[in-house]
Backbone as a printed PyTorch tensor [residue, N CA C, xyz], in Angstrom:
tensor([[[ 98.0720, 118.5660, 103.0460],
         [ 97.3790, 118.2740, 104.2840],
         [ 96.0220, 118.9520, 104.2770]],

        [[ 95.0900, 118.3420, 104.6570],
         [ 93.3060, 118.9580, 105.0560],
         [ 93.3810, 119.7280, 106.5190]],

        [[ 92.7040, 120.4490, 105.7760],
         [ 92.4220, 120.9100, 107.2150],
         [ 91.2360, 120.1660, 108.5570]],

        [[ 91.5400, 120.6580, 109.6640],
         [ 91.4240, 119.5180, 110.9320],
         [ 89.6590, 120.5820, 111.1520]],

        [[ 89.1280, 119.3850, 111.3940],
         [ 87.6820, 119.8030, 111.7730],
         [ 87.3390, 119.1340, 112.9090]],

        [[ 86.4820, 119.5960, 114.2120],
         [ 86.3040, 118.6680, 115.7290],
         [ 85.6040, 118.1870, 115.1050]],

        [[ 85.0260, 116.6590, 115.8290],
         [ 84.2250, 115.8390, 115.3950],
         [ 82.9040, 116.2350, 115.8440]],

        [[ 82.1940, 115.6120, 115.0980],
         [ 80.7450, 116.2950, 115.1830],
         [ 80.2390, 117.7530, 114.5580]],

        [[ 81.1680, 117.6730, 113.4060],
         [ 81.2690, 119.0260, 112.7240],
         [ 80.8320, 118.6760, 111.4790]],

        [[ 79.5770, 119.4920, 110.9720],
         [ 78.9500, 119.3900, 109.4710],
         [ 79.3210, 120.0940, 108.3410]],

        [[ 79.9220, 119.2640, 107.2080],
         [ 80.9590, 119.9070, 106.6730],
         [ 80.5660, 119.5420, 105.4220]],

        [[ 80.4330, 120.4360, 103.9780],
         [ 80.3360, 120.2230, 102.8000],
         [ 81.4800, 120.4010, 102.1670]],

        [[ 82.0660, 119.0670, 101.2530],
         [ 83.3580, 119.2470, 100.3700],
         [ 82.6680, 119.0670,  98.9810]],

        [[ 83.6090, 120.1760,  98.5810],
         [ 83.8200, 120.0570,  96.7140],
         [ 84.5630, 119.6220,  96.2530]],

        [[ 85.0980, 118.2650,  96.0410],
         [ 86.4700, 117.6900,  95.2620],
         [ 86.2970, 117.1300,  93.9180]],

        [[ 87.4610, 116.5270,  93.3850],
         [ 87.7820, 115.2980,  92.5460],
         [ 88.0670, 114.1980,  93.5790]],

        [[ 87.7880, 113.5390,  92.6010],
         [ 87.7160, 112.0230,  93.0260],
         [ 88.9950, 111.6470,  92.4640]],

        [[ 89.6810, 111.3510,  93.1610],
         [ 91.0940, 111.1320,  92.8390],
         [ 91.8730, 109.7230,  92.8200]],

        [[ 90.7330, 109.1910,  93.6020],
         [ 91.3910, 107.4250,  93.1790],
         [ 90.1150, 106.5530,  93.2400]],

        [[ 90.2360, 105.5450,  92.5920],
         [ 89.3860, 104.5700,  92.0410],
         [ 88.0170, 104.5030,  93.2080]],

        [[ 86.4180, 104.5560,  93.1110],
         [ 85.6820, 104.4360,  94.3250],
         [ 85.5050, 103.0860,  93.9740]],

        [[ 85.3510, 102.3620,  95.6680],
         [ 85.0880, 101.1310,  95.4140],
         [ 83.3960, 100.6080,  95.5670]],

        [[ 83.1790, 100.0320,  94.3810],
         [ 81.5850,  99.5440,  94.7570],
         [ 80.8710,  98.6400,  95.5530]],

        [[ 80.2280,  98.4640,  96.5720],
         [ 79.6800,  97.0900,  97.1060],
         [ 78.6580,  96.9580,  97.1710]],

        [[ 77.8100,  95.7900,  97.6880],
         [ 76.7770,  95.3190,  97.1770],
         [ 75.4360,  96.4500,  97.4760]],

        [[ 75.7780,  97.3890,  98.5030],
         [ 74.9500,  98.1870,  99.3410],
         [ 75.5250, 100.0290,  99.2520]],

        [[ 76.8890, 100.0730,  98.6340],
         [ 77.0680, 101.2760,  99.0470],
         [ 78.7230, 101.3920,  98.3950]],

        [[ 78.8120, 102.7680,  98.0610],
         [ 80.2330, 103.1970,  97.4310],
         [ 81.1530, 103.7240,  98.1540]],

        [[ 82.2100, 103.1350,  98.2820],
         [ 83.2590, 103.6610,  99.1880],
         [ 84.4470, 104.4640,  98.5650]],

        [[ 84.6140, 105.9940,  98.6180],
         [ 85.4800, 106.9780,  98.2180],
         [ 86.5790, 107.1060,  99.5400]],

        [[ 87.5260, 107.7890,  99.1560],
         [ 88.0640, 109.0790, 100.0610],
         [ 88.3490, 110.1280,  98.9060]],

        [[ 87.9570, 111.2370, 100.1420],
         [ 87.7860, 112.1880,  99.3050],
         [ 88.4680, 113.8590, 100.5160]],

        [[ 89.3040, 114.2900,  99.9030],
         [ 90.0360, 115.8510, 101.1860],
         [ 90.3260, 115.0620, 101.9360]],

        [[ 90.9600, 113.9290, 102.1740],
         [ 91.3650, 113.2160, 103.1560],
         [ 90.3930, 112.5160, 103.7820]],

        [[ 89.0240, 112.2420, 103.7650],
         [ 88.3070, 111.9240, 104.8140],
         [ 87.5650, 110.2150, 103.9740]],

        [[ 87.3680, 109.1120, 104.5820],
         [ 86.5460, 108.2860, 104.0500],
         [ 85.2030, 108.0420, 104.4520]],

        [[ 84.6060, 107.5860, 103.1980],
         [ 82.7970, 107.7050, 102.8920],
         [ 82.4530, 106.9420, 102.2510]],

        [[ 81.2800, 106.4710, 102.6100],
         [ 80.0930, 105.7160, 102.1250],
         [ 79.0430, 106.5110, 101.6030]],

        [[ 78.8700, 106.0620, 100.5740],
         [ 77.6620, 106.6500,  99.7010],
         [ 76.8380, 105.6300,  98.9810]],

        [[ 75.6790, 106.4470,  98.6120],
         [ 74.3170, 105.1970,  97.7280],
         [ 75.3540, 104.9120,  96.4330]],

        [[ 74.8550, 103.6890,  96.0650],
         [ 75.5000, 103.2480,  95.1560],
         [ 74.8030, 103.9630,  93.7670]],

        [[ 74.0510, 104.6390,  93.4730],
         [ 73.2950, 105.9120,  92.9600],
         [ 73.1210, 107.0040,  93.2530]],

        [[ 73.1640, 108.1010,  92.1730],
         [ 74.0010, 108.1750,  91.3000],
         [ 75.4910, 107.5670,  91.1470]],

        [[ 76.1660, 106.8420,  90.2080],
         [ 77.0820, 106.4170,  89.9420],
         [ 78.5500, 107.3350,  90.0840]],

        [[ 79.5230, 106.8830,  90.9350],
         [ 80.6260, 108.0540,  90.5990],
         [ 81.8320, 107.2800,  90.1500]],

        [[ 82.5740, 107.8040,  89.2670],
         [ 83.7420, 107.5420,  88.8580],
         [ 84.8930, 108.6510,  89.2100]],

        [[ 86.0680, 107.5010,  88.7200],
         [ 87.6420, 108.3450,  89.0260],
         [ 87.3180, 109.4780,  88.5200]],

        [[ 87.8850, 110.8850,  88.7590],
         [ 88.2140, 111.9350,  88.0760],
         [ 87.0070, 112.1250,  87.9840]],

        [[ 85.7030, 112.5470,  88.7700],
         [ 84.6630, 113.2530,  88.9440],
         [ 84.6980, 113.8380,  89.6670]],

        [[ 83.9190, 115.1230,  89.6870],
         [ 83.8190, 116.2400,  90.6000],
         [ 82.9450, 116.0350,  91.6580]],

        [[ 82.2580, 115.9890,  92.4950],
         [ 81.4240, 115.7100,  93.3480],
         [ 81.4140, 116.6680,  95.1660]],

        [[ 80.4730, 116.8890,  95.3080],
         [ 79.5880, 117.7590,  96.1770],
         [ 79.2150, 116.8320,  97.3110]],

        [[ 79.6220, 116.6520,  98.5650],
         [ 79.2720, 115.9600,  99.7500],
         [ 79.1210, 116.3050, 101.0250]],

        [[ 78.3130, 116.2490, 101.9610],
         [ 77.7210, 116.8870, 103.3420],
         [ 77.7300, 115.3130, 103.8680]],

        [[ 78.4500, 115.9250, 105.2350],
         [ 78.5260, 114.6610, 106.4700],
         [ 78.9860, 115.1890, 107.4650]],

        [[ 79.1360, 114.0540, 108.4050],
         [ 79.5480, 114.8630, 110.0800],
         [ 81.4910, 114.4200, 110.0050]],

        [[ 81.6830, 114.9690, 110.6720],
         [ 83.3020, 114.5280, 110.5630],
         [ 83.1040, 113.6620, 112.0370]],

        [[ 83.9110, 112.4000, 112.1030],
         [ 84.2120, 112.2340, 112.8580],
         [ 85.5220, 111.4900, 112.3680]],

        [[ 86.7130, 111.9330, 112.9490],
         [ 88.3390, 111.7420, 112.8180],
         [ 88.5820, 111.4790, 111.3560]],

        [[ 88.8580, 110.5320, 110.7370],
         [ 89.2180, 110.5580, 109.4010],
         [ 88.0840, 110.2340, 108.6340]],

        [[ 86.8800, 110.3450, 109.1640],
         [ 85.9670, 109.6590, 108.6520],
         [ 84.4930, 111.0250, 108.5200]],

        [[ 83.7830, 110.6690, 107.2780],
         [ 82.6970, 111.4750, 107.0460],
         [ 81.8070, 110.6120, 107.4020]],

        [[ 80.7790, 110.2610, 108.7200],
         [ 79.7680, 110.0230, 108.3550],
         [ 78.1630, 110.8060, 108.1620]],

        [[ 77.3070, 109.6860, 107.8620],
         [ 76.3350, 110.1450, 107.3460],
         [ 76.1780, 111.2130, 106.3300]],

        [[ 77.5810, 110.5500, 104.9150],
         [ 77.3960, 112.0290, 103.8430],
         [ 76.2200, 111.1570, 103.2870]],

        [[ 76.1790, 112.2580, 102.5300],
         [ 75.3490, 112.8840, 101.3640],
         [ 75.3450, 113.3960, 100.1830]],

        [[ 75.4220, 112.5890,  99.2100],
         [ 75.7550, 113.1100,  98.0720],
         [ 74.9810, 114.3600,  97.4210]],

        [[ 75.7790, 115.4220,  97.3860],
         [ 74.9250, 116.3190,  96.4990],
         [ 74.5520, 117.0340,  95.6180]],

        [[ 75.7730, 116.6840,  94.6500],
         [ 75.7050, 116.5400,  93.1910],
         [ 77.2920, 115.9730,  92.9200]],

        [[ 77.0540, 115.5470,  91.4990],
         [ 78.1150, 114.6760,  91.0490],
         [ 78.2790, 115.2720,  89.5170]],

        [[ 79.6010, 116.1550,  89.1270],
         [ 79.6300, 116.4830,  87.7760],
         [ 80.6780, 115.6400,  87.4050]],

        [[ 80.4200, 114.6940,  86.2620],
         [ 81.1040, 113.9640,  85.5830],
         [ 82.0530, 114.2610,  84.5500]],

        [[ 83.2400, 113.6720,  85.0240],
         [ 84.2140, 114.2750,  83.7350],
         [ 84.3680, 113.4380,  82.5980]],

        [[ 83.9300, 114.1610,  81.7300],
         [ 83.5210, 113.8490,  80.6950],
         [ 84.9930, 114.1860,  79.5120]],

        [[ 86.1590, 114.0240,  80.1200],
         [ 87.4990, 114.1610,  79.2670],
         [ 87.6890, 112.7560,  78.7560]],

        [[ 88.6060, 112.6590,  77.0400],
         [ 89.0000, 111.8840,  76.5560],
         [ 89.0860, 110.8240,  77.3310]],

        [[ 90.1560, 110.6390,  78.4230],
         [ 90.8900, 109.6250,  78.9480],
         [ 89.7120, 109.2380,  79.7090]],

        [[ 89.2300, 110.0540,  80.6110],
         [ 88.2230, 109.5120,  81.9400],
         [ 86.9290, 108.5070,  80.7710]],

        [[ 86.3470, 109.7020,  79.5890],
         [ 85.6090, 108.5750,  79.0050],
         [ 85.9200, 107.3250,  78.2180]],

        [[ 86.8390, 106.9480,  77.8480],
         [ 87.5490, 106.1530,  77.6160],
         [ 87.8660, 104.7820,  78.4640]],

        [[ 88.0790, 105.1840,  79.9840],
         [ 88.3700, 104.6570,  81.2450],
         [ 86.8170, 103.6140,  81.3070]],

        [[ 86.2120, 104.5790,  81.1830],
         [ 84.6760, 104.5080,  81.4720],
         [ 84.1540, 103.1200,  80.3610]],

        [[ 84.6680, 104.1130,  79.2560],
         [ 83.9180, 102.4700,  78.1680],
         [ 84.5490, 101.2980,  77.8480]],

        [[ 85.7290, 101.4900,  78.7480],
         [ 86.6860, 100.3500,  78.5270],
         [ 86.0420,  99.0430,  80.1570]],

        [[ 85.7410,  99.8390,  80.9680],
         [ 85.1480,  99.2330,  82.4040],
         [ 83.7600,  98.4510,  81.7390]],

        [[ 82.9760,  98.9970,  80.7570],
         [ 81.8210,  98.5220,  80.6390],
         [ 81.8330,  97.6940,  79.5060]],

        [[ 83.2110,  97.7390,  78.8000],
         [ 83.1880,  96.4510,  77.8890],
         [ 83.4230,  95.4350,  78.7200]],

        [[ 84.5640,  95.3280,  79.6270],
         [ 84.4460,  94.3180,  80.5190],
         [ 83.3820,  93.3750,  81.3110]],

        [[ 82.1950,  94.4590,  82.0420],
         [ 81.2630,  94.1950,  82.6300],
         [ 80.6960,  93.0840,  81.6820]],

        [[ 80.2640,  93.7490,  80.6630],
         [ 79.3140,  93.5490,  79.6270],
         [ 79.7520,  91.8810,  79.2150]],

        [[ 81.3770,  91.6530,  78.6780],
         [ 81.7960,  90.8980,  77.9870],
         [ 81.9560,  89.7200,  79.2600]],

        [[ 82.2280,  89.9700,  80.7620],
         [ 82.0590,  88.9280,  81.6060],
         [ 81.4840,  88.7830,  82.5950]],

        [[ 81.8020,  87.7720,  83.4180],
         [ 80.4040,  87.6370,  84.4720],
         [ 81.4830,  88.6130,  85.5800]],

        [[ 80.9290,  88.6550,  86.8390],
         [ 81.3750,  88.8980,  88.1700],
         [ 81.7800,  87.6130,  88.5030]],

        [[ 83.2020,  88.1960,  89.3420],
         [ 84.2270,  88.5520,  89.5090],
         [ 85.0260,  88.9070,  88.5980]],

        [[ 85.1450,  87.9500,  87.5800],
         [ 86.0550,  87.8370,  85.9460],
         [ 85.9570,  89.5920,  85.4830]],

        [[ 85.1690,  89.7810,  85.3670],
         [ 84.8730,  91.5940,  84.9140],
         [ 85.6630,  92.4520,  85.4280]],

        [[ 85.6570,  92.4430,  86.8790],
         [ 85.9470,  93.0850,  87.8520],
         [ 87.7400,  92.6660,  88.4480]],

        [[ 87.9020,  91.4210,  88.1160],
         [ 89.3960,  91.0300,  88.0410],
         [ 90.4410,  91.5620,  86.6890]],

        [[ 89.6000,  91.4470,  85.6540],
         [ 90.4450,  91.8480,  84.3210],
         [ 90.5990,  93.3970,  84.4590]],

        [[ 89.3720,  94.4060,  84.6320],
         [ 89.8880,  95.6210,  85.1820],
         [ 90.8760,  95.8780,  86.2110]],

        [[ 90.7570,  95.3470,  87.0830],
         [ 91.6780,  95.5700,  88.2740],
         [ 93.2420,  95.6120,  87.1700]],

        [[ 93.5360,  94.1940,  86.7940],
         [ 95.0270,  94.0750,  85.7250],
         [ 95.2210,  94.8460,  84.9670]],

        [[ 94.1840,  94.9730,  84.7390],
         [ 94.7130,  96.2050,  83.3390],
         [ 95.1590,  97.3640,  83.3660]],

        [[ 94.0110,  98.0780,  83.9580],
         [ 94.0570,  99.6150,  84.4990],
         [ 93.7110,  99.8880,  86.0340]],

        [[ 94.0300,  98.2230,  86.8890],
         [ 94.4580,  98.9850,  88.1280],
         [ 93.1850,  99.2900,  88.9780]],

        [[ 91.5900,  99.5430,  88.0470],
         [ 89.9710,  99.4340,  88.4290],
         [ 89.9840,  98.6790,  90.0150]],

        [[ 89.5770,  98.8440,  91.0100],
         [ 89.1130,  98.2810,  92.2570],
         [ 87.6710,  98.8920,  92.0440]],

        [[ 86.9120,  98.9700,  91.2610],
         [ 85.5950,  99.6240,  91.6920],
         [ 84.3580,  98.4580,  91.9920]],

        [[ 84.3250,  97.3500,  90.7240],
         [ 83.6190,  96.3530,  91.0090],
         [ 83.8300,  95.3350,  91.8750]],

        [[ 85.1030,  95.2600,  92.3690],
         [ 85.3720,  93.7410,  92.9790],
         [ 84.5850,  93.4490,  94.0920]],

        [[ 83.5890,  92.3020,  94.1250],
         [ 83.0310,  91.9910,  95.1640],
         [ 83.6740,  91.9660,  96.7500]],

        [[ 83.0900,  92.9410,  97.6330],
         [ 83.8540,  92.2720,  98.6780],
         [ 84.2770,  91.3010,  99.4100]],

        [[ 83.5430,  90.1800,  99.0470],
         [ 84.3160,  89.1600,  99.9420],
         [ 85.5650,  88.5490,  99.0200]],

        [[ 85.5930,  88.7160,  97.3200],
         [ 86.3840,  88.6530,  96.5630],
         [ 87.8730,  89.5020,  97.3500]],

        [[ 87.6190,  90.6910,  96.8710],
         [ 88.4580,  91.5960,  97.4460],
         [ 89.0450,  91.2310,  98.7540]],

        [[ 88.4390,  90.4990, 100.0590],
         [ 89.0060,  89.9590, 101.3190],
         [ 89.6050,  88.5070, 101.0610]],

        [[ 89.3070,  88.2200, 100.6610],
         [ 90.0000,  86.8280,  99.6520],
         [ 91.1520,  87.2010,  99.1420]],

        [[ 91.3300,  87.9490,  97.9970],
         [ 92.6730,  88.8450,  97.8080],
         [ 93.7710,  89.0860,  98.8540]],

        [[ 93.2840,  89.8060,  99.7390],
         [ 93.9920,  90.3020, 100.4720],
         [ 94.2550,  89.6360, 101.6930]],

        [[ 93.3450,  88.4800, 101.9130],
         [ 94.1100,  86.9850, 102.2820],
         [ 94.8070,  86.1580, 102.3200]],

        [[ 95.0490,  85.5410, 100.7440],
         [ 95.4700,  85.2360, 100.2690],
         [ 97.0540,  85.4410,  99.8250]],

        [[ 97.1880,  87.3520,  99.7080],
         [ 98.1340,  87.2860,  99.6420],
         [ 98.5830,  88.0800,  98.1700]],

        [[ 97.4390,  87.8200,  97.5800],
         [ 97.4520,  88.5830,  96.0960],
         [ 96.9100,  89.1120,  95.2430]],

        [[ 96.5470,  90.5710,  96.3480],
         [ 95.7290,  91.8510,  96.3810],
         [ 96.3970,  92.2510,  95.1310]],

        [[ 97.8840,  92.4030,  95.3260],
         [ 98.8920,  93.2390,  94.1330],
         [ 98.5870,  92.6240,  92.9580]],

        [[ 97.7220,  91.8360,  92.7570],
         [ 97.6130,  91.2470,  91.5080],
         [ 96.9840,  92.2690,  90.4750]],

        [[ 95.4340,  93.0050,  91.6930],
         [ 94.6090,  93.9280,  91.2080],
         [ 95.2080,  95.5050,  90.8520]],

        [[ 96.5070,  95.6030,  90.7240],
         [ 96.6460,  96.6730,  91.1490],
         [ 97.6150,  97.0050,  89.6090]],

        [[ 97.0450,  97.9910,  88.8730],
         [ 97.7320,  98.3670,  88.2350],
         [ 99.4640,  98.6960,  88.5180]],

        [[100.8700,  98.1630,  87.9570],
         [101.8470,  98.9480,  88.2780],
         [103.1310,  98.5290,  87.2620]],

        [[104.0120,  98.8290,  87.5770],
         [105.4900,  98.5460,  86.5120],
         [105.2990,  97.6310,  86.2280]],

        [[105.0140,  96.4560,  85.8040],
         [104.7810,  95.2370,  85.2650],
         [103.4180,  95.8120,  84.4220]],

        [[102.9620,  96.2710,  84.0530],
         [101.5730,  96.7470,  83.0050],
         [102.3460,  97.7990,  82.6060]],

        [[103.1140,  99.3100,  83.0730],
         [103.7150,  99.6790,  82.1650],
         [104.8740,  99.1680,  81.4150]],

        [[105.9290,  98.4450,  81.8520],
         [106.2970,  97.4630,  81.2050],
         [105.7310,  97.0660,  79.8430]],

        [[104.8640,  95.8660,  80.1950],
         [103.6890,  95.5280,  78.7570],
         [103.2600,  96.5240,  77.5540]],

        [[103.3100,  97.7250,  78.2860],
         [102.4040,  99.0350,  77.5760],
         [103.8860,  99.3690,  76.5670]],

        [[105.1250,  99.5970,  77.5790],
         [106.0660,  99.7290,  76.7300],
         [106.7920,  99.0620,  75.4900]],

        [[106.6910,  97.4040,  76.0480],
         [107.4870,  96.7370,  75.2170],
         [106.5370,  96.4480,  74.1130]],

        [[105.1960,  96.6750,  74.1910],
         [104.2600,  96.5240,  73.2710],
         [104.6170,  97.3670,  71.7760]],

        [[104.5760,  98.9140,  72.3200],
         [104.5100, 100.2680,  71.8300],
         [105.9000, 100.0260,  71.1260]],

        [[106.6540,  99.7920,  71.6210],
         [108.2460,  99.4840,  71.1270],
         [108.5810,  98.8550,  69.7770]],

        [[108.0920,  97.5730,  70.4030],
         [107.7090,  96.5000,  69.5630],
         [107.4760,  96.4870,  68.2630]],

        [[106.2200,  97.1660,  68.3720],
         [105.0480,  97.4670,  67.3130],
         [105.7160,  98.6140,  66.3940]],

        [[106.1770,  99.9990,  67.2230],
         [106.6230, 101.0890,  66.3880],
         [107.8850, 100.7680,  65.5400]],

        [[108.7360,  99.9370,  66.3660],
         [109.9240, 100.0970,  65.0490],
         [109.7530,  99.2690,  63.9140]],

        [[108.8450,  98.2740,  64.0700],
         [108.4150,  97.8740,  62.2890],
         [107.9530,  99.1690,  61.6770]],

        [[107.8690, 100.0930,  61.9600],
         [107.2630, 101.0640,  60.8080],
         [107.5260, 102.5480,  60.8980]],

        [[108.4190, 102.6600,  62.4000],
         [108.9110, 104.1490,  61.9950],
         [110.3860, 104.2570,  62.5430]],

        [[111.1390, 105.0200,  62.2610],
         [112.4910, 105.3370,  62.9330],
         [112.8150, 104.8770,  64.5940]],

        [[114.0170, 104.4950,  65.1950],
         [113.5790, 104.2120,  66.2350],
         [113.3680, 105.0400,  67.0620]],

        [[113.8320, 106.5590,  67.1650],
         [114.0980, 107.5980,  67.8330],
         [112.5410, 108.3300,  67.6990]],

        [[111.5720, 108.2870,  66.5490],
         [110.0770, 108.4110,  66.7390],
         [109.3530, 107.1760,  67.2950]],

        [[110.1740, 106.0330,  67.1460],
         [109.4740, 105.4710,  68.0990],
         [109.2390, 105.2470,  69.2350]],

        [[110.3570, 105.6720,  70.0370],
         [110.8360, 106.0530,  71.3710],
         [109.9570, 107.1070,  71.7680]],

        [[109.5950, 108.2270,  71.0470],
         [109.1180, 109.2110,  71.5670],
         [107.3670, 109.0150,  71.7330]],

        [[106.9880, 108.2420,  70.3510],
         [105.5380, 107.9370,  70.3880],
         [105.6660, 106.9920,  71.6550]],

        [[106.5630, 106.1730,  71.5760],
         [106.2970, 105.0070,  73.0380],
         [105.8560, 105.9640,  74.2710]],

        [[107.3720, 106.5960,  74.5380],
         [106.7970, 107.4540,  75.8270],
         [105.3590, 108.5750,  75.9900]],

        [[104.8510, 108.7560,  75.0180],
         [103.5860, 109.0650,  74.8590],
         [103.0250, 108.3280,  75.2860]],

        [[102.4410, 107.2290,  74.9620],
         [101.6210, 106.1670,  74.6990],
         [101.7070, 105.6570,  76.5180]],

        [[102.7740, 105.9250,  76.8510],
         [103.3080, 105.2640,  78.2810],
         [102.6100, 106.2280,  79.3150]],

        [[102.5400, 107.3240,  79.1590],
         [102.0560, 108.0720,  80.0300],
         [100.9210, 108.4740,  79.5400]],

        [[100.1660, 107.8300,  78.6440],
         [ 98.6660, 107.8000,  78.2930],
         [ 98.3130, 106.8520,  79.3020]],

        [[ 99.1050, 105.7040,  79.0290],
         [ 98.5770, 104.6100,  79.9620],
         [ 98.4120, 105.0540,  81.0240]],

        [[ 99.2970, 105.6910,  81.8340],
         [ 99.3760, 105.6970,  83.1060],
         [ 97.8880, 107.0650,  83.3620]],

        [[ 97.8490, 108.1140,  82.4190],
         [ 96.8930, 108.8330,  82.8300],
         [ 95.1390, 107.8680,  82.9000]],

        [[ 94.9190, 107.2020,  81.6870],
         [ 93.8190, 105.7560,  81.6560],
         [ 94.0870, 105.0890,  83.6250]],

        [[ 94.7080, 104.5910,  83.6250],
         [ 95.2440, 103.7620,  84.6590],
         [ 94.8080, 104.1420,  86.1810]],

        [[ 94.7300, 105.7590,  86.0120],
         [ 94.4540, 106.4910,  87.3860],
         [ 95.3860, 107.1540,  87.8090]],

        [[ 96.6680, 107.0020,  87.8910],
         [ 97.9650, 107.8990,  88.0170],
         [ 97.9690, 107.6850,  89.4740]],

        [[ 97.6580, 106.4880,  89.5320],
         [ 98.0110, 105.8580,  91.5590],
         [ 99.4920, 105.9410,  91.2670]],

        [[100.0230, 105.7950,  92.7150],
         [101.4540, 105.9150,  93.0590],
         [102.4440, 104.8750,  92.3840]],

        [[101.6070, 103.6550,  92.1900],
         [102.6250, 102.3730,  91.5610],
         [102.7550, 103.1140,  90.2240]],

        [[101.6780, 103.4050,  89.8100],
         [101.6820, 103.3790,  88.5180],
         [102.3840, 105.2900,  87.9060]],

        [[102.9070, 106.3130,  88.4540],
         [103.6560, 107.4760,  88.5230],
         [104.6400, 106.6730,  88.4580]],

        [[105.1440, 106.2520,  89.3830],
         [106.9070, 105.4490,  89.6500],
         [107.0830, 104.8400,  88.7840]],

        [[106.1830, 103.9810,  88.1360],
         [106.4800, 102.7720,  87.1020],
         [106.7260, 103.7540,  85.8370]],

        [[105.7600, 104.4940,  85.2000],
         [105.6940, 106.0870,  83.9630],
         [106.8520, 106.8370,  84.2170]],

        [[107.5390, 106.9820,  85.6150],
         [108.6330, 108.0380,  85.5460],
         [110.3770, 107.2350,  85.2720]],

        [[110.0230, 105.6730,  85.7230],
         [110.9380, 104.6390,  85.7290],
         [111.4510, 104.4380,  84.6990]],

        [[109.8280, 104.2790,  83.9260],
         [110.0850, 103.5010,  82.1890],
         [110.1820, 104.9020,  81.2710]],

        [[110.0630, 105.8620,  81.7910],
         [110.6470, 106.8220,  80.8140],
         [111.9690, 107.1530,  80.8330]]])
């Protein structure tokens, strides 16, 4: 639990960024110590960054932050996360970019918003959402693949590696913990 601040109270947080920020055409949407925010879509922030923010509290909400510095984590998995998002970009147009991340690893950062309200119109938001059905895939893949070439009992063990690699890549949202603790 965060602690409770009256509204109209100017407040600087130091966190991680702990779940996916979403991008839109004008501005980046985090939560962050419990509170949600809008920020310039510059400097860029990703999952699992550290970041520095000043705003007014009002109830669950920060407005008018301010970004005021952003240290990037620069670990295996997060950069990894990172160049796997920008092969996508790179390799398709918008939405397509921004839909194949979502499946894979679960990404909400690019999806256009009216895309994204479409989704969730529609009916099949969960599509975007990384969870047991991708670890699944990750498993029966790893499975698959390992016992052509090693014992099955190392392959079991490299699998469950490999499974909770995924899930650390992925973001380690709630579907995707349950699905890593399921399939192990």
């Amino acid at each position: 639990s965060r602690v409770v601040y009256p509204n109209g109270t100017k407040i600087r947080i130091t966190d991680q960024v702990t779940t996916e920020p979403i991008r839109y055409s004008d501005s980046i949407y985090i939560k962050l110590s419990g509170f949600k925010l809008y920020l310039a879509l510059y400097p860029e922030i990703y999952y699992q960054d550290e970041v520095v923010v000043e705003g007014v509290v009002d109830g669950d909400k920060l407005k008018d932050a301010r970004l005021i510095e952003v240290r990037q984590n620069l670990g295996l998995f997060s950069t990894f996360r990172k160049n796997l998002l920008t092969v996508y970009q790179k390799g398709l147009p918008q939405p397509h970019s921004a839909l194949m991340a979502g499946v894979t690893i679960g990404s909400k950062a690019n999806i256009p918003k009216d895309f994204w309200e479409d989704l969730k119109t529609t009916g099949t938001a969960h599509v975007v959402v990384a969870s047991g059905a991708n670890v699944s895939l990750v498993a029966k893949f790893l499975m698959t693949t390992l016992v052509l070439f090693l014992a099955r009992g190392r392959a079991i063990v490299i699998a469950l590696v490999g499974v909770w690699i995924y899930a650390l890549i992925a973001g380690f949202d709630a579907p995707i913990n349950r699905a890593a603790i399921m399939g192990s």
